[in-house]
C-alpha positions as CSV (number, residue, x, y, z in Angstrom):
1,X,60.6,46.1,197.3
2,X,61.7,49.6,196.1
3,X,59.8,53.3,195.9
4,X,59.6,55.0,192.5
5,X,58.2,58.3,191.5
6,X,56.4,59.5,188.7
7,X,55.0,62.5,187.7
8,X,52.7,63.4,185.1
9,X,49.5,61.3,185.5
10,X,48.2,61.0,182.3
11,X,47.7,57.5,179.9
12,X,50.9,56.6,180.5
13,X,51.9,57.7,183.8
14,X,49.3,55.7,185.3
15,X,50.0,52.5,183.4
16,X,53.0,52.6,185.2
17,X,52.2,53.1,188.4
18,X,49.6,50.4,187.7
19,X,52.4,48.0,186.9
20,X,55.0,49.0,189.5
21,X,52.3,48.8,192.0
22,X,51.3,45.1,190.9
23,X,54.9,44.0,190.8
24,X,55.0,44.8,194.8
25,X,56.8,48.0,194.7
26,X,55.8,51.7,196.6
27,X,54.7,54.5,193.7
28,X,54.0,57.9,194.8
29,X,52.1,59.9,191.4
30,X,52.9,63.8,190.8
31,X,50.8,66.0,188.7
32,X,49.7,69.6,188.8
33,X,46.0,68.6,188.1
34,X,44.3,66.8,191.0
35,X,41.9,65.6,188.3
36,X,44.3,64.1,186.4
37,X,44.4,60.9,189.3
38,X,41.0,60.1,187.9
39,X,43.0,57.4,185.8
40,X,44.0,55.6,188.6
41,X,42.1,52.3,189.9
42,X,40.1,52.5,192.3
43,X,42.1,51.1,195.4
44,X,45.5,52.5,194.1
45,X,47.3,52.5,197.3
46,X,50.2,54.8,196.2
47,X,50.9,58.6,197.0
48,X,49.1,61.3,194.9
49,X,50.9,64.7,194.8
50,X,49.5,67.3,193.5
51,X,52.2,69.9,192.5
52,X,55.1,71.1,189.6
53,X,57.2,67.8,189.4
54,X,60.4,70.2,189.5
55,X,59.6,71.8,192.5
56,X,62.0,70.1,195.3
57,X,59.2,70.5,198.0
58,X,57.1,68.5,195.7
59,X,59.3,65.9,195.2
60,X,60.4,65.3,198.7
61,X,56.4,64.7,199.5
62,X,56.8,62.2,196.8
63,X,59.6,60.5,198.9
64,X,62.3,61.4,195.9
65,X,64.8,60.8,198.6
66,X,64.5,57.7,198.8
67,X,63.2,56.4,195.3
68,X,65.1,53.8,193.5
69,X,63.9,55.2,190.4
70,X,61.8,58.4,188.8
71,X,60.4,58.6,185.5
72,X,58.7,62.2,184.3
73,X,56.1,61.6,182.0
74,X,54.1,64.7,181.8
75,X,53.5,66.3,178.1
76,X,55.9,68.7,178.8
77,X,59.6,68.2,177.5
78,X,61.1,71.1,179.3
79,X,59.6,70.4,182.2
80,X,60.5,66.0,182.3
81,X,64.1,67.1,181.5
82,X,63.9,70.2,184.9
83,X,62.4,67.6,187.1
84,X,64.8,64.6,186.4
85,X,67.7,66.4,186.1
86,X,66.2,68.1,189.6
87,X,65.6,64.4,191.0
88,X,69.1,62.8,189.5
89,X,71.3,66.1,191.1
90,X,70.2,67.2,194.0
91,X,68.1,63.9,195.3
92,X,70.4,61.9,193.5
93,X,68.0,58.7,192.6
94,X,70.3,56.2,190.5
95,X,67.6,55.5,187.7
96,X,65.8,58.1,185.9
97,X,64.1,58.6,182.4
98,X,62.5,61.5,180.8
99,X,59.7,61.5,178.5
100,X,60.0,63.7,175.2
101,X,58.0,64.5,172.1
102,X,60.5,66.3,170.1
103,X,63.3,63.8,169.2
104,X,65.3,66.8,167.6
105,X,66.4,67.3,171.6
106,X,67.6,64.1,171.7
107,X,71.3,64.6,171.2
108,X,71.2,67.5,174.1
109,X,69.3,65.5,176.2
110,X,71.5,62.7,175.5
111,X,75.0,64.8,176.4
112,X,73.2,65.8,179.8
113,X,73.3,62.0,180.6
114,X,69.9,61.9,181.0
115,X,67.9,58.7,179.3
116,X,64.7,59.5,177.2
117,X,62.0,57.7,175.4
118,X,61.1,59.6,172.2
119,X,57.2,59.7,172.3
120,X,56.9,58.7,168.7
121,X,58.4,55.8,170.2
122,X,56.5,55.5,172.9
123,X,55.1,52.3,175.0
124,X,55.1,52.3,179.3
125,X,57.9,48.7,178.6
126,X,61.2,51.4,177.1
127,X,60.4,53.3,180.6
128,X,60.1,50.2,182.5
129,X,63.6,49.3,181.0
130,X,65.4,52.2,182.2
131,X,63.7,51.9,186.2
132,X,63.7,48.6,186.6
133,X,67.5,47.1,185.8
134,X,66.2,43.5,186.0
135,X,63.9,44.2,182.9
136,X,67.1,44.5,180.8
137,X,68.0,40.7,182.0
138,X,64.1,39.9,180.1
139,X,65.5,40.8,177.0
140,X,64.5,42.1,173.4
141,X,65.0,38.9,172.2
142,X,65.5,35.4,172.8
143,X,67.2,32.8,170.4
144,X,64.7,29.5,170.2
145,X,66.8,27.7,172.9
146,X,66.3,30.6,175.2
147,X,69.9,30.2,175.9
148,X,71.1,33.5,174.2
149,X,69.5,36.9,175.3
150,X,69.8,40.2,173.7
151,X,69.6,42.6,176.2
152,X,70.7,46.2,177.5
153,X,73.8,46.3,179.0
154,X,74.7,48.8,182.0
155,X,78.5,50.1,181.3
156,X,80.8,52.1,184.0
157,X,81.3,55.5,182.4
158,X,85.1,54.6,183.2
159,X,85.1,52.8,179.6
160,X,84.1,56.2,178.0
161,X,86.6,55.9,175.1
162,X,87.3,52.6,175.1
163,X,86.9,50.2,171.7
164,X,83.8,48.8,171.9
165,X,85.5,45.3,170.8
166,X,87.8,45.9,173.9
167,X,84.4,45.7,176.1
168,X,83.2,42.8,173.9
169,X,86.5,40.7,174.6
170,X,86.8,41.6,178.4
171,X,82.7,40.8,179.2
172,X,82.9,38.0,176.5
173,X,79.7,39.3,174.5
174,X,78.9,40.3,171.4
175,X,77.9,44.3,171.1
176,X,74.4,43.9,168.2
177,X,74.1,47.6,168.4
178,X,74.6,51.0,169.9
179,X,71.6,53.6,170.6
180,X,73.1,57.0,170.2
181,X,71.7,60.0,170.6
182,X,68.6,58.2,170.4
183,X,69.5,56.6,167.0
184,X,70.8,52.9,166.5
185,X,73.6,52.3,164.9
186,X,76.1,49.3,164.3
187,X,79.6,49.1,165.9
188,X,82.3,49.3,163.3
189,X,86.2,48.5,163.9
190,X,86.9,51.6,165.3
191,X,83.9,52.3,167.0
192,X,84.7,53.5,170.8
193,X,81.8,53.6,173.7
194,X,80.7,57.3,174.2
195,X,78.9,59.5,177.0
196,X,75.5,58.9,176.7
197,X,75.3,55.6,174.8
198,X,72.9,52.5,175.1
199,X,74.8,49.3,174.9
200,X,72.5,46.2,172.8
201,X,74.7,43.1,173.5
202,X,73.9,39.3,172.9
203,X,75.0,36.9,175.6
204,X,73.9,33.8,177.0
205,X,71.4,34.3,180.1
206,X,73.5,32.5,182.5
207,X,76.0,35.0,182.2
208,X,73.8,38.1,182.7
209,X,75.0,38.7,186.6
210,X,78.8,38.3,185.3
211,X,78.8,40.5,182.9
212,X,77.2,43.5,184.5
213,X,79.2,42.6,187.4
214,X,82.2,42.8,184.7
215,X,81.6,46.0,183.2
216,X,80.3,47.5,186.3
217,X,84.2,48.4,187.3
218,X,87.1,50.0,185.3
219,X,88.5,48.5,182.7
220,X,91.6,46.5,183.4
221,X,95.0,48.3,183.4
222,X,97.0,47.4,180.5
223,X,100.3,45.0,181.6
């Protein structure tokens, strides 16, 4: 299916190996403690690293060059910020997420372009999200006919600046919500799509592959 790398192999760490490894998928586990892959099951069949998840050699034992996604979860912020910024830039994996514990960061964090979960905040599912595209298409919520879905929606950083009700009218969805700088916050008349922002739209589910094949390109050029 796809390889994903994780480091920090602690609680949560190796829940998610756990569940990437049960959907079908190649996991290779970083951590500087060998110990520390005592929380794994017994006949976990992924790779165990032991090293600084910011240290390229590290990474490339890991297989980061070829990872779909990589999520640092260790309980250091510094050091989940280095190593996915480290795996995003120089490996250049398309999904990443970073694990903090001081949410005053968030706006930094956020302006690096780098998505975080907020440990206050925390479950193994918000990573999940932000690896694993097709979660978004699950949902956070689904209207009783299970016709309407409202999901995350992936937007080309070619709309930075756009209206937010231009992207509504060209994907034909309604925008719920914005996460912004790891805050939510409602859409007002004005309200243009910025670097760094989570896009909470409702739609109907038959449309999902559309619309992120929609606002996957630029915008259309004004006639």
């Amino acid at each position: 299916m796809a390889h994903f790398v994780i480091m920090g192999c602690g609680r949560v760490g190796a829940t998610l190996a756990h569940t990437l490894e049960d959907a079908g998928h190649s996991v290779a586990i970083i951590d500087q403690d060998d110990r520390a892959f005592r929380r794994l099951r017994t006949g976990f069949s992924g790779r165990k690293v032991t090293g600084v998840g910011f240290d390229r050699e590290t990474l490339k034992q890991a297989g980061v060059g070829e990872a779909y996604a990589f999520a640092a979860v260790s309980s250091g912020d510094n050091s989940n910020i280095l190593a996915t910024r480290v795996a995003r830039e120089t490996f250049h994996v398309p999904h990443v997420v970073a694990r903090i514990y001081d949410p005053g960061r968030a706006e930094i964090y956020q302006r690096l372009g780098i998505p975080t979960v907020a440990a206050v905040r925390w479950s193994a599912d918000q990573v999940l999200r932000r690896i694993l595209p097709e979660q978004h298409l699950a949902g956070d919520f689904r209207e009783p006919s299970g016709r309407l879905v409202l999901a995350e929606i992936d937007v080309d950083p070619s709309w930075i600046g756009h209206a937010v009700s231009e992207i509504e009218k060209v994907a034909g969805i309604r925008i719920a919500y914005l996460t912004r700088f790891g805050e939510g916050m409602l859409p007002g008349a004005g309200t243009s799509y910025q670097e760094g922002d989570t896009v909470h739209a409702m739609l109907r589910v038959d449309r999902s592959a559309e619309v992120g094949h929609i606002l996957a390109k630029e915008p259309p050029k004004e006639q």
